[in-house]
C-alpha positions in Angstrom: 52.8 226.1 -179.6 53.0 222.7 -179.7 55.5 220.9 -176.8 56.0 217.0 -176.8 57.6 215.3 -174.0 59.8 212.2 -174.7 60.1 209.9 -172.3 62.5 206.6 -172.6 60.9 204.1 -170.2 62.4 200.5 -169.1 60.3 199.2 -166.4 57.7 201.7 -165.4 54.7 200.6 -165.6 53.6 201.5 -162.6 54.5 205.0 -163.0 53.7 205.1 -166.6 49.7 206.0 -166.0 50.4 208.7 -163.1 52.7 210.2 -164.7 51.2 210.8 -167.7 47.6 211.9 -166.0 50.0 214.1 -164.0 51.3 215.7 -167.3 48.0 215.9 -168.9 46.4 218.2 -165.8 48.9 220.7 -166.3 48.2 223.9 -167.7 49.8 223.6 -170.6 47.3 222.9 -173.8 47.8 220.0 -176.6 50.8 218.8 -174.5 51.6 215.4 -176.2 53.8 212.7 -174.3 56.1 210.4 -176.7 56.9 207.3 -174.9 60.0 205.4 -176.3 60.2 201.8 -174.2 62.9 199.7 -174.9 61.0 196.5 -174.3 60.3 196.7 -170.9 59.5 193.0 -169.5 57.1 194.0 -167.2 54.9 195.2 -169.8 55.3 199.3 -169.5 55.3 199.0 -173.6 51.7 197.4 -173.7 50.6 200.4 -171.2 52.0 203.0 -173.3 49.3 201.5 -176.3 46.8 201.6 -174.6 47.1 205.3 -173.2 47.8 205.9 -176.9 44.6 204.2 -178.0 42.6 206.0 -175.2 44.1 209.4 -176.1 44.8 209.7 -179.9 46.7 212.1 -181.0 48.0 213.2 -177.5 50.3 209.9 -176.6 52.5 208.4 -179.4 54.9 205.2 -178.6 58.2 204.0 -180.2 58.7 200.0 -179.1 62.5 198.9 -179.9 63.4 195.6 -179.7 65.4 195.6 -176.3 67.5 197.4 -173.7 69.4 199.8 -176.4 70.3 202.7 -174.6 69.0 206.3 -173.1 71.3 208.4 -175.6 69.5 206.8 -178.8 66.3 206.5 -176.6 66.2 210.6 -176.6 67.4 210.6 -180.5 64.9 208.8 -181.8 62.5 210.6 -179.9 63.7 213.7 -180.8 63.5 213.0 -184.2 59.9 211.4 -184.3 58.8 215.0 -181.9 60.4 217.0 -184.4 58.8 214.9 -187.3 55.3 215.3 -185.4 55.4 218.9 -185.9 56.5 219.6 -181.9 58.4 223.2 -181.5 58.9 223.1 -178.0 60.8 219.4 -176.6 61.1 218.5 -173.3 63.0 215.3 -171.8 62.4 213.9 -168.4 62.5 210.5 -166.7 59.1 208.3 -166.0 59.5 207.9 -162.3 58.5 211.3 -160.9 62.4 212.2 -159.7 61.2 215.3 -162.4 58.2 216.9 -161.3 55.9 217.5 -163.8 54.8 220.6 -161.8 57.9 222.4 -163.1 57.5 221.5 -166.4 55.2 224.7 -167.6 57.8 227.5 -165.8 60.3 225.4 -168.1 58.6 226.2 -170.8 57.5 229.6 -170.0 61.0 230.8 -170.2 61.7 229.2 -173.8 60.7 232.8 -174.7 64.1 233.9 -174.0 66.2 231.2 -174.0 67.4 228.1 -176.3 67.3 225.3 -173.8 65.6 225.3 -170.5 67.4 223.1 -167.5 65.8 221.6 -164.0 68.6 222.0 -162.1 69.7 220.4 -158.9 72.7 222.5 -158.7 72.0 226.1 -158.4 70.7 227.8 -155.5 67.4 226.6 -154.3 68.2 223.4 -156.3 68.0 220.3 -154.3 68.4 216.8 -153.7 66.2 214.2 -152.0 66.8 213.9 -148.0 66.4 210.3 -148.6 70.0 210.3 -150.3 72.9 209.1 -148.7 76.1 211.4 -148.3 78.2 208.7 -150.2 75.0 209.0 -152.8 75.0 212.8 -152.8 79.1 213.1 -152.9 79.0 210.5 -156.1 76.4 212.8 -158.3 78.2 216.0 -157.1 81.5 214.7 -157.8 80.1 213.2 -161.3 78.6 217.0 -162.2 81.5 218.7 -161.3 83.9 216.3 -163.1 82.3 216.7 -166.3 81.9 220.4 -165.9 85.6 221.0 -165.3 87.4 218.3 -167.9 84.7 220.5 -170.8 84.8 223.9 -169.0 80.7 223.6 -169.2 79.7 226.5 -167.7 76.0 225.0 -166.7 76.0 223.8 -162.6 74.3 220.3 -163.6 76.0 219.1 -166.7 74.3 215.9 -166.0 70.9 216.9 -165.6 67.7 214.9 -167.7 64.9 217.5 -167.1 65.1 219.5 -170.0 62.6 221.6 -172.7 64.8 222.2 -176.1 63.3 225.1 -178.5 62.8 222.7 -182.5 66.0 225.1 -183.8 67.8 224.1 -181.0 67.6 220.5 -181.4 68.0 220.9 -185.1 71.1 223.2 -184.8 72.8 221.1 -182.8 72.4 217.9 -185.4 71.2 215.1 -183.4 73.9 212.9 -185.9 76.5 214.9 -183.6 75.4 212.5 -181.0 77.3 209.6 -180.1 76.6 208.9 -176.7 74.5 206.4 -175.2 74.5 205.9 -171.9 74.2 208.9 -169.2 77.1 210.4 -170.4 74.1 211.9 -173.8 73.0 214.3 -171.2 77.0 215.7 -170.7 77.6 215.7 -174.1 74.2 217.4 -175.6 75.3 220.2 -173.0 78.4 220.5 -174.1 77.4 220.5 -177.8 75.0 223.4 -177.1 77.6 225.3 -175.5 79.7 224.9 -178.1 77.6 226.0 -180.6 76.6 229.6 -178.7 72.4 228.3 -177.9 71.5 230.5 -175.1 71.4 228.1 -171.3 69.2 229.1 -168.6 68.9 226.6 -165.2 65.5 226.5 -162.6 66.3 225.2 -159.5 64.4 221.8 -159.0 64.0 219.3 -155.9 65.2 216.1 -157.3 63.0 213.6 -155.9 64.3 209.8 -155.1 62.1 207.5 -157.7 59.1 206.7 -156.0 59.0 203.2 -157.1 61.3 200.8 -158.5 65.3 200.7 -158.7 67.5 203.2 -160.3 69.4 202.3 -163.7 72.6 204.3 -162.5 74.4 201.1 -161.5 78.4 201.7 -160.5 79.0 200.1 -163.8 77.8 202.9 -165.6 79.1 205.8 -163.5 82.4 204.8 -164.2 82.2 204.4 -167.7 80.4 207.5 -168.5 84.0 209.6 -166.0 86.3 208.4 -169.2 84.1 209.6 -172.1 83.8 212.4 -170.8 87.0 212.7 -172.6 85.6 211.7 -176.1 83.1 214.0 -176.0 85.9 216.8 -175.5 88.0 215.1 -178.4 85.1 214.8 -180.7 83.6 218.5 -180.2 86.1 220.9 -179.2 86.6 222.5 -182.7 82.4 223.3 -182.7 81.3 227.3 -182.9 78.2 228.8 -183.2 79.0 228.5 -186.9 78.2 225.0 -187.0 74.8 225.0 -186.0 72.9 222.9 -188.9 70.1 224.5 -190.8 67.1 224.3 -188.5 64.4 221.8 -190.0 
């Protein structure tokens, strides 16, 4: 087995370093980290380089040239996972609102299923205490909006914290993608729905970032409720008889 973890980073370099020693001392062996920064101005892209330098072969970085997006973040990650030989994927953000700890169980279950989910939605799945209720009531009402315009049958449509099986990704034909905001992690659900790949969810405690401000501005919110609606127009015809030749 060989798992790589992408991780789109804009700002994090503070949590960069603990996160990846963090990854690192898990039991999970030759687990590489692919970092994909979008020109981060507090210099999280020359951290990344010099993990990479002091680990070769176990941290790999993509630099782009600004601000461009988590939906093609995660596709060009994908894709550079997949081309460094990875069969197991996982996704999660930088500052620790994932914990790593639940990353091997993730993977563990890969065994039987297609895609693995960290789930804040299904029993014994939880948010941080630190929330507001207005803060809580927005993310429920955001999950459960996207899961009834689709009919995804998942309980946290929106979720980041993900492990994908290399056919899975493959199948589902990252090109398929058009998303790029936090509406990618709606529509890759979707997609793999639509396609038949077996779904199975983990209860997670979703921590509030430790440090730093989240990217999940009003703005954005809004705009990902009305493509939700695109995602339905552009998929609804897929069956499991679309899945692309695994590569």
């Amino acid at each position: 087995m060989k798992p790589i973890v992408v991780i789109p980073t804009y700002n994090e370099a503070t949590n960069l370093p603990e996160m990846a020693r963090a990854l690192w001392a898990l039991p999970i062996s030759d687990l590489g980290l692919l970092i994909v920064d979008d020109a981060s101005p507090d210099g999280t892209g020359q951290i990344a380089d010099e993990l990479a330098a002091a680990h070769p072969g176990r941290m790999h970085v993509q630099h782009r040239t600004g601000k461009l997006g988590l939906g093609t973040a995660y596709i060009q990650g994908f894709r550079q996972a997949m081309e460094l030989g990875a069969d197991v994927i996982g996704q999660m953000d930088a500052d620790f609102s994932h914990s790593p700890h639940y990353l091997p169980d993730l993977i563990r279950q890969l065994q039987d299923y297609d895609v693995v989910v960290g789930s804040r939605y299904v029993p014994r799945g939880q948010l941080d205490e630190k929330w507001g209720k207005g803060r809580v009531f927005l993310s429920a009402w955001a999950n459960l909006y996207a899961r009834t315009i689709l009919g995804i049958r998942v309980h946290d449509a929106t979720a980041g914290f993900k492990v994908w099986r290399r056919e899975t990704l493959a199948g589902v034909g990252l090109d398929r993608i058009r998303s790029n905001g936090y509406i990618f992690q709606v529509e890759m659900a979707y997609v793999a729905q639509r396609l038949g790949y077996r779904v199975l969810e983990l209860p997670i405690y979703f921590e509030d970032r430790r440090i730093g401000q989240s990217k999940m501005t009003m703005r954005v919110k809004l705009e990902a409720a009305w493509r939700v609606w695109e995602v339905g127009m552009r998929h609804f015809r897929l069956t499991p008889a679309h899945r692309r030749t695994a590569a």
